[in-house]
N, C-alpha and C positions, 0 to 999 in steps of 0.2 A: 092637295097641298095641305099642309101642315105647319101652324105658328108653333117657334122651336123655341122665339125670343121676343118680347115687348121692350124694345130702347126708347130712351128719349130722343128728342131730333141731333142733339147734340154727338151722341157716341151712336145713332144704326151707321153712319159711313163706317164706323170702325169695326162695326158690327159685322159691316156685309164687307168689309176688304179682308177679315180675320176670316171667313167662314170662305171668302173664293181664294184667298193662299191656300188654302186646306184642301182645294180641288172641289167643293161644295158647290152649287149652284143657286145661292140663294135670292130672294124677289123681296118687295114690302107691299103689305097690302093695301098702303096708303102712299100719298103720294109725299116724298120727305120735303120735297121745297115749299108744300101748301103749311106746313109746322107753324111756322112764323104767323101766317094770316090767324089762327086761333088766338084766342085771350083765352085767363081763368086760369083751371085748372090744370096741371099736367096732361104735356099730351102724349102718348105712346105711342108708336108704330111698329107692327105687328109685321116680325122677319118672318116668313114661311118658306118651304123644302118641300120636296116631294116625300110621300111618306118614307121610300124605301129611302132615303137619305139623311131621316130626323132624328136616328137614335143617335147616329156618327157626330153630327151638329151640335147636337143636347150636349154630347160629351166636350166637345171642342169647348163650349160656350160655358161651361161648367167651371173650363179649367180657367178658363180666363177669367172669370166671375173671383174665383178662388183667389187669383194670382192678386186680382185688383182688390179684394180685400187683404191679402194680406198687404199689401203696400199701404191700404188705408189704417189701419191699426199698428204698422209700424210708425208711420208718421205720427199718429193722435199720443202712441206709447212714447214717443220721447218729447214729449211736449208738457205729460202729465207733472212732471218734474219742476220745469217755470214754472207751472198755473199756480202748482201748489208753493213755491217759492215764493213767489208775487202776494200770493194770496197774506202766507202771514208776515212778508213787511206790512204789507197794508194794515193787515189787525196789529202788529204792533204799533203803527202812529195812529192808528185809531184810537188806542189806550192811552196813548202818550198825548193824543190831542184831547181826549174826553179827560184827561185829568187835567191838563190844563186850564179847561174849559171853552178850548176853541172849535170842536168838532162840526157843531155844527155850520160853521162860518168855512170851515174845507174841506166840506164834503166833496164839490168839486176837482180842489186839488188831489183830493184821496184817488180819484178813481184815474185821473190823469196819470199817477205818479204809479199806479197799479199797472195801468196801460205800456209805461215806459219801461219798466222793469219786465214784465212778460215777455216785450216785442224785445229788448237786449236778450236776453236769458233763451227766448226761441231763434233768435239771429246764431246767436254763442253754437247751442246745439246743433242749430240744423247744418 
């Protein structure tokens, strides 16, 4: 046997339902419902193949790695857009409150009003 893939507890079901749609026969060398019982740090679980089936796997697992990043950088790419919107209302009432000279009395409100703008602006796009 052969570890093809280390998941978290979270995504090996989806790990080992993508790799048996694929006619693959994959096993975990751990046991996935004991996850939970650990504390600390991350915990892996180690999918394994029989050797003569782990180049096939790699590739399966490759492409789905690929597919799930690019969903993640599509998401984070239209996002960059509010942050940085959000970002300079905020520096503009920061200027607009430091000359006033109330800055520092709404520092609170700043980050609040930052918050509300972002989450509109990411609502809008998404």
């Amino acid at each position: 046997m052969v570890v093809v893939y280390k998941a978290n507890p979270e995504s090996v079901q989806t790990v080992l339902g993508l790799l048996r749609k694929e006619g693959f026969n994959p096993t975990t060398m751990e046991n996935p419902g004991s996850a939970p019982v650990r504390s600390g740090a991350t915990y892996l679980i180690s999918v394994t193949m029989p050797r003569e089936e782990a180049a096939g796997a790699k590739s399966v697992l490759s492409k789905w790695d690929e597919a799930r990043q690019a969903e993640v950088e599509q998401a984070t790419g239209k996002l960059a857009g509010p942050l940085l919107f959000s970002i300079m209302v905020v520096a503009v009432l920061t200027i607009i409150f430091l000359f006033m000279g109330i800055l520092w009395d709404n520092v609170p409100l700043l980050f609040i009003i930052w918050l509300v703008v972002f989450a509109l602006l990411a609502k809008v796009v998404k």
